[in-house]
N, C-alpha and C positions, 0 to 999 in steps of 0.2 A: 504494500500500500504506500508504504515512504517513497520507495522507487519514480512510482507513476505521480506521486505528486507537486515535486521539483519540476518535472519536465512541465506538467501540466501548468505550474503555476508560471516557468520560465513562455511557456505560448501564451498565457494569457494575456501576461504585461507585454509580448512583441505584439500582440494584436491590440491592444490600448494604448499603445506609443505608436506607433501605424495609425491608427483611427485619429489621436492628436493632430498628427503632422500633418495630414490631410486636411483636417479642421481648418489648422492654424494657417495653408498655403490656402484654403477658400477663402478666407477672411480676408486676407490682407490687399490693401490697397494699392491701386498703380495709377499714379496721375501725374501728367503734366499739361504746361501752355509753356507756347515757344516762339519765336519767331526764328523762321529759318530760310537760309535759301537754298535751291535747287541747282545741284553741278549741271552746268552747264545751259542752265537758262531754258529757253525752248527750241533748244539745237540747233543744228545747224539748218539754214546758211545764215544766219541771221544771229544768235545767238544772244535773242534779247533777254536781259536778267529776269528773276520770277522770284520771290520771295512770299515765304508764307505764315500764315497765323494758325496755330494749330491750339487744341486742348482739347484734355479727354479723360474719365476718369471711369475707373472700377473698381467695385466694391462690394462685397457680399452677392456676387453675384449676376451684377447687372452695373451698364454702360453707357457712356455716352461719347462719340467721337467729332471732333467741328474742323476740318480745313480750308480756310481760304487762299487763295493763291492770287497773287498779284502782280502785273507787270506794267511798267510805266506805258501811256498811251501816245509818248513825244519818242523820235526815232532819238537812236542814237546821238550824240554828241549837240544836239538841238536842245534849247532853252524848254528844261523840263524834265530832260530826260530822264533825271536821277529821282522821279514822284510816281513813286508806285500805285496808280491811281485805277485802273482798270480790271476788274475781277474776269480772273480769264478760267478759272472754276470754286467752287463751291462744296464744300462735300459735307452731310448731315447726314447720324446715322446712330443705331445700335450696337455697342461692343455685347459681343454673345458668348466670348470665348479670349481668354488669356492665359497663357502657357509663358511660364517665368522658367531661362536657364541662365544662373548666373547675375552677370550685368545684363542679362536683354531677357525684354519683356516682349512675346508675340501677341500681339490683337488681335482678333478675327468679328466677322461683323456683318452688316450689311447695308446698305446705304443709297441715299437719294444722291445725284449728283449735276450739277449743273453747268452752263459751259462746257469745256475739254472733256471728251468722255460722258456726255450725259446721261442717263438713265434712271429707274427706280428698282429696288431693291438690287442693286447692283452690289454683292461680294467684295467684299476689302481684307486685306491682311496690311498689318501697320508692326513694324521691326523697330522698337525703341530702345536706345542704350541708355542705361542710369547715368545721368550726367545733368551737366549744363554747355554754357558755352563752348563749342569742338564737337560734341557728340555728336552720332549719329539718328536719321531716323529714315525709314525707308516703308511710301506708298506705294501698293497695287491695287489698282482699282483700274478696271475699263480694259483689261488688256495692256496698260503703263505704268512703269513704274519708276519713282521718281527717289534719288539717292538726294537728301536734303543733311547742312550741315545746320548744328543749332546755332542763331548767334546769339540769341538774350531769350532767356527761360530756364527752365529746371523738370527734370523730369523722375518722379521717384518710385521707388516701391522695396 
């Protein structure tokens, strides 16, 4: 009887420390707002700059994800050109799913989009690195995806 109930009692506590951990990786929160821009603008030939507004936050469960994108409306090197003033997409949506390895938080979701890529319930996966200014953060949505660097924000979890 002694025998079987060491073992028995060592399963129990790995199944209560298991069941914890799981708890404790549902619960926790992952949020940022950032402003960032997009390597390489909206490519070539032209390669005009895009910078974006982003926030998004998860928590027990349930999500909310916002990207604005912006590019100035005056061409290159013309009075203006450095006024991000033109929303060239829009994205509003549901975070459904978060997968943390590490520094990087995976988002998953689904979303209205307006502008570049339009659609509704359009699929997004969002790659955030814990950080602030220098990190990383990378959209897919519409079939593009866009490798963005932070310059002012904070992104946590």
């Amino acid at each position: 009887m002694k025998r079987i109930g060491l073992p028995l009692a060592l399963a129990v506590l790995s199944l209560s420390t298991s069941t914890l951990a799981a708890a404790q990786e549902g619960a926790r929160t992952v949020k940022g707002g950032a402003t960032t821009t997009i390597a390489g603008g909206t490519g070539a030939p032209l390669f005009v700059p895009v910078i974006t507004k982003l926030t998004f936050h998860w928590r027990d469960g349930q999500g909310h994800f916002e990207c604005l994108a912006l590019a100035p409306s005056a061409a290159a090197g013309t009075s203006g050109s450095g006024n991000f003033d033109t929303n060239v997409m829009y994205v509003t949506g549901a975070i459904t799913g978060v997968q943390i390895n590490g520094s990087v938080a995976v988002l998953t979701g689904s979303a209205t989009v307006t502008g570049l890529g339009a659609g509704t319930n359009v699929p997004f996966t969002a790659t955030a690195e814990r950080g602030g200014p220098g990190t990383t953060f990378v959209l897919t949505i519409s079939g593009l995806t866009f490798h963005e660097t932070i310059l002012e924000g904070q992104i946590t979890f």
